[in-house]
N, CA and C atoms as a LAMMPS dump frame, in Angstrom:
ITEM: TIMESTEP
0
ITEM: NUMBER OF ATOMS
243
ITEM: BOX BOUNDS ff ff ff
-5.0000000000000000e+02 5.0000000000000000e+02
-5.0000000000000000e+02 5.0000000000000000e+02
-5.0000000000000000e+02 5.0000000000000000e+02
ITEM: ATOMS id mol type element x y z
1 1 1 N 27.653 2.768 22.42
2 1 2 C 27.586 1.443 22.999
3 1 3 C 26.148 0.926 22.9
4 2 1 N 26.132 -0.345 22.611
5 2 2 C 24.745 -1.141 22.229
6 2 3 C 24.119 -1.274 23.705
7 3 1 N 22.812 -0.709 23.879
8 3 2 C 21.762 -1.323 25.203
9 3 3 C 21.484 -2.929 25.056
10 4 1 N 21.723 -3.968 25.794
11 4 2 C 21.001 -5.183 25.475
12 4 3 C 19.102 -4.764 25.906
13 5 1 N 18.936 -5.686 24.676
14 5 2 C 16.983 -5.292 24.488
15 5 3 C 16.721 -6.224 25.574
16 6 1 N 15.504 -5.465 26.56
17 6 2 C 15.182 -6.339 27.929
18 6 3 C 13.569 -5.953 27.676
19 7 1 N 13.099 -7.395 27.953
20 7 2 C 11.748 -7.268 27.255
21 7 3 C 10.952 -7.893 29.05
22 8 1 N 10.234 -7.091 29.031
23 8 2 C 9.066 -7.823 30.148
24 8 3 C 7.381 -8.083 29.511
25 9 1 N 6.665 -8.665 30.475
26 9 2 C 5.19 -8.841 30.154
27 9 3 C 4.874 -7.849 29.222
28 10 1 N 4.931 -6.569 29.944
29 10 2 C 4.083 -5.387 29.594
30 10 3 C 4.887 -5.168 27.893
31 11 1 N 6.2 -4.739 28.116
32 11 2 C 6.548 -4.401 26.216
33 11 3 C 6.503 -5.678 25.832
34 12 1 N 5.724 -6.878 26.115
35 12 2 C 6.006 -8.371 25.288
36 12 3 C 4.762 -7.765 24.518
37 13 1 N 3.374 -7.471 25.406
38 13 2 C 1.813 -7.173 24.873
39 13 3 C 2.036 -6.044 23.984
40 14 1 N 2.938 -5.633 24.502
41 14 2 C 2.816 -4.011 23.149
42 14 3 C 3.475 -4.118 22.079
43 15 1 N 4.45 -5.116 22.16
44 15 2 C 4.878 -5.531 20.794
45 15 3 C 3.642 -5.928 20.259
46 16 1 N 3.218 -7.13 21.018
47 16 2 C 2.593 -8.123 19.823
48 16 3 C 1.2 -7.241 19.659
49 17 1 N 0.308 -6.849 20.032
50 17 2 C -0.428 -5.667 20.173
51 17 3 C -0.411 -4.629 18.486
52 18 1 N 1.174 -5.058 18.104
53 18 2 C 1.821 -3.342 17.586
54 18 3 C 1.604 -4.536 15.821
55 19 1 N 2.102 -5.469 16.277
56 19 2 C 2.084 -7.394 14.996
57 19 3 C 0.82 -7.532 14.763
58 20 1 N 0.101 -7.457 15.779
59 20 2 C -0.951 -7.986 15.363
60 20 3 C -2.132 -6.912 14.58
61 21 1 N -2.046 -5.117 14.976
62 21 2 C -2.525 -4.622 14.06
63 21 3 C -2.147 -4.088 12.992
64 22 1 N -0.608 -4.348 12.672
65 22 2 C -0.282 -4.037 11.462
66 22 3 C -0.736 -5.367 10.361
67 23 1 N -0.757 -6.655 11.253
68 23 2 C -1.435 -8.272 9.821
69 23 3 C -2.422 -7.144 10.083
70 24 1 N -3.295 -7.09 10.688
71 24 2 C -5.049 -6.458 10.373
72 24 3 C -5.229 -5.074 9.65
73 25 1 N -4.336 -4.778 9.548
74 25 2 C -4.317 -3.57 8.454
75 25 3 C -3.904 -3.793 6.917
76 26 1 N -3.075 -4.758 7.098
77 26 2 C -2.81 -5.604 5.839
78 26 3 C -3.249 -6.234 5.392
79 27 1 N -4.216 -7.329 5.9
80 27 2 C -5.461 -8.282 5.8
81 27 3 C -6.541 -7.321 5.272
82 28 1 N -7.11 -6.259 5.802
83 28 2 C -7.666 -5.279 5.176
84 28 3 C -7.658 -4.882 3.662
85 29 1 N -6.774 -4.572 3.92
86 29 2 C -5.685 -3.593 2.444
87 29 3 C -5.678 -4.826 1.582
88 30 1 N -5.936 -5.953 1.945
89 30 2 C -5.722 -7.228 0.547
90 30 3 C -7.241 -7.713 0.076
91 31 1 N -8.056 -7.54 1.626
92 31 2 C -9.382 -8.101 1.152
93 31 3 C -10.13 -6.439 0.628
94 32 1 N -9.366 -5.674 0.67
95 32 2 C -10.056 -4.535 -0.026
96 32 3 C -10.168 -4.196 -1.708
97 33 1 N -8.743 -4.644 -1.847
98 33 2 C -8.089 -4.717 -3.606
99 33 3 C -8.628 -6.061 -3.821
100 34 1 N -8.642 -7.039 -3.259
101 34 2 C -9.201 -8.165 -4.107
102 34 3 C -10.871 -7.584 -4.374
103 35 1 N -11.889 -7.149 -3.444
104 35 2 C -12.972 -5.852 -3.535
105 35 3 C -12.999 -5.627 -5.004
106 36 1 N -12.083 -4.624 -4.835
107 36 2 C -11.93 -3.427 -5.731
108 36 3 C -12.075 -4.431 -7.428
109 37 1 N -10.937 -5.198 -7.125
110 37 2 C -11.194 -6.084 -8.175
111 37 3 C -12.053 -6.599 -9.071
112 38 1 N -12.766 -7.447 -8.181
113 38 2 C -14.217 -8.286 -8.484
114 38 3 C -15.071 -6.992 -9.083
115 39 1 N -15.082 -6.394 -8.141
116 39 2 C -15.961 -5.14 -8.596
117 39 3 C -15.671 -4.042 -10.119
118 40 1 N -14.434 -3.832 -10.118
119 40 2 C -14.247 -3.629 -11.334
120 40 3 C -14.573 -4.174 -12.246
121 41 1 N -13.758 -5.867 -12.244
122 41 2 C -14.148 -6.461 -13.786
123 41 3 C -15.747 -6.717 -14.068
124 42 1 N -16.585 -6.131 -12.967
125 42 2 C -18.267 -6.543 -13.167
126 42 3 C -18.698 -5.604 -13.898
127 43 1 N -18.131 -4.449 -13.731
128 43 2 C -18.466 -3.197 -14.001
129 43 3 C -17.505 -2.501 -15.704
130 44 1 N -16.477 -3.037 -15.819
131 44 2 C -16.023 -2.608 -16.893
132 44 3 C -15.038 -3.465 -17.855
133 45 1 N -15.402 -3.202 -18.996
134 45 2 C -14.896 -3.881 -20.285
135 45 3 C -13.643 -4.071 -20.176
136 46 1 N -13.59 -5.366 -20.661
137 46 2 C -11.563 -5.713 -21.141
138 46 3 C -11.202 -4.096 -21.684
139 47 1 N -11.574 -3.866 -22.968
140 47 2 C -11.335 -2.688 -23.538
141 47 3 C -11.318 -1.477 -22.78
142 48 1 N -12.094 -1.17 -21.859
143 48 2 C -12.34 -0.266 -21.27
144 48 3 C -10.951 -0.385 -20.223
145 49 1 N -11.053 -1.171 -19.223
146 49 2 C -9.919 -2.017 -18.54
147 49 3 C -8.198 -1.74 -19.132
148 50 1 N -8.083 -2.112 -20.601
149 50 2 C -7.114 -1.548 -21.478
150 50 3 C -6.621 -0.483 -21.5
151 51 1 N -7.319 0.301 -21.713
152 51 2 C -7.447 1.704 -22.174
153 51 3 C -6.965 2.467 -21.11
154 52 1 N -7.733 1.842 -19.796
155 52 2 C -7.67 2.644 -18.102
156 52 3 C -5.784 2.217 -17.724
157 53 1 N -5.164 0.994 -17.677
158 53 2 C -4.314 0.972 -17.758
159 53 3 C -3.254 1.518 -18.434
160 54 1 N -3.517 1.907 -19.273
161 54 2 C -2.79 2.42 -20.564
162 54 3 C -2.415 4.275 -20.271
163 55 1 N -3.676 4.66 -19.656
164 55 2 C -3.885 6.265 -19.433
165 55 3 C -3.086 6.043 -18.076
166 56 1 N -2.941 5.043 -17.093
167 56 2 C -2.572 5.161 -15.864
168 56 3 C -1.197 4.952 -16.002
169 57 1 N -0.387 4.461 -16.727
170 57 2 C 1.16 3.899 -17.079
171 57 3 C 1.087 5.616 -17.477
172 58 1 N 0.693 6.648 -18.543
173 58 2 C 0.884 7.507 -18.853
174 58 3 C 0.993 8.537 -17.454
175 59 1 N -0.32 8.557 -16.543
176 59 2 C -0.143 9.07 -15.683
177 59 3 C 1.151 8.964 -14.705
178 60 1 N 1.717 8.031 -15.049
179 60 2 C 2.67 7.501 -13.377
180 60 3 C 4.091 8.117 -13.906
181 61 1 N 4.078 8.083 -15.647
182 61 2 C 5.244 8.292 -16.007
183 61 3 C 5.67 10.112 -16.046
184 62 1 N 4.308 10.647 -16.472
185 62 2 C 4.601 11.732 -16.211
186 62 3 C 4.463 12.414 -15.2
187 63 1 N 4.055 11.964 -13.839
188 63 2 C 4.265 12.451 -12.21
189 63 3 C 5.141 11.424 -11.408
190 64 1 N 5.95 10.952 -12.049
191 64 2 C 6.622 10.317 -11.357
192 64 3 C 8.24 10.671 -11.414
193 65 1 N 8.427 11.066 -10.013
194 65 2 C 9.986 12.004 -9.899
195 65 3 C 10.796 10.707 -9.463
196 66 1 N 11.528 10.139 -10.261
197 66 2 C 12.78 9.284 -9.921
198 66 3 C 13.982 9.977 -9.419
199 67 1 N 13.926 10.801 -9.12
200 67 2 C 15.2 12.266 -8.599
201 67 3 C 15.087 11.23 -7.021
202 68 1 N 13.788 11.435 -6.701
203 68 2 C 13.652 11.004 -4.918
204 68 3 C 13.616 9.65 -4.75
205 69 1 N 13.862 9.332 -3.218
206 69 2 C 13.665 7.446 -2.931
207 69 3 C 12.717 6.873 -2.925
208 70 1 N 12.262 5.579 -3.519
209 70 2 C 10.755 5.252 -3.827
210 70 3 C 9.434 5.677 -2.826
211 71 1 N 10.272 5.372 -1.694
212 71 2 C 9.434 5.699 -0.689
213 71 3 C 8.451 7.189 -0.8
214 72 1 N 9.469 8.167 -1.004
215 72 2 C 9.069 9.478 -1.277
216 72 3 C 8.49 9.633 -2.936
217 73 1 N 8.795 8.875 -3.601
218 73 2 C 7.851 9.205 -4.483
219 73 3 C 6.58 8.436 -4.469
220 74 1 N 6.488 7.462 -3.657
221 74 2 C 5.211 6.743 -3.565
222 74 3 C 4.31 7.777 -2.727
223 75 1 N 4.724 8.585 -1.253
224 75 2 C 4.165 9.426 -0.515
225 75 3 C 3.808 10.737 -1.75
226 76 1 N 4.847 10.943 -3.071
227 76 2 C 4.292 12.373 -3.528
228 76 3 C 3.186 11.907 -4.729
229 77 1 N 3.577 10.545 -4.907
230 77 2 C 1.923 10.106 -5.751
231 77 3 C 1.179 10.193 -4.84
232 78 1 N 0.765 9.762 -3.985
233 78 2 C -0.286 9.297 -3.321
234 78 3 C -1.12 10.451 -3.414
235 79 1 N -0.256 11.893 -2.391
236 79 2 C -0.594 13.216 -2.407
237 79 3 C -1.158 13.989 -3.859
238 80 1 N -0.962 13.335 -4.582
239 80 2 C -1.245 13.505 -5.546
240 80 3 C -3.194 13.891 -6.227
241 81 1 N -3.775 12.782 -5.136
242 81 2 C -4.741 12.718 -5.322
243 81 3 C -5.832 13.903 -3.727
């Protein structure tokens, strides 16, 4: 049988509390790769750039287990490193 959800002050703040640091972890994580970005293309050649993509499509294909759910293979790349 379903509980009806009963929300007061206190779990209203811990929700939004829970919203508001997951945008700020995400806001992070975007102004970090846009970072990463800028900083790369200052630092390395189209060609070079090419090449790095090219070795990384190789990398993903050969550690990458499609057997499991993306989720879990995103957690066994990651581990990876």
């Amino acid at each position: 049988m379903e509980r009806p959800i009963t929300m007061n002050e206190e779990t209203f703040h811990e929700m939004e509390n829970n919203i508001i640091n997951q945008v700020t972890e995400v806001s992070k994580s975007i102004i970090e790769t846009f970072k990463f970005k800028v900083l790369y293309d200052l630092k390395v050649s189209p060609n070079q750039s090419k090449k790095s993509l090219k070795e990384l499509k190789k990398f993903r294909a050969k550690n990458w287990d499609s057997k499991i759910s993306r989720d879990e293979a995103y957690k066994k790349y990651l581990n990876l490193y």
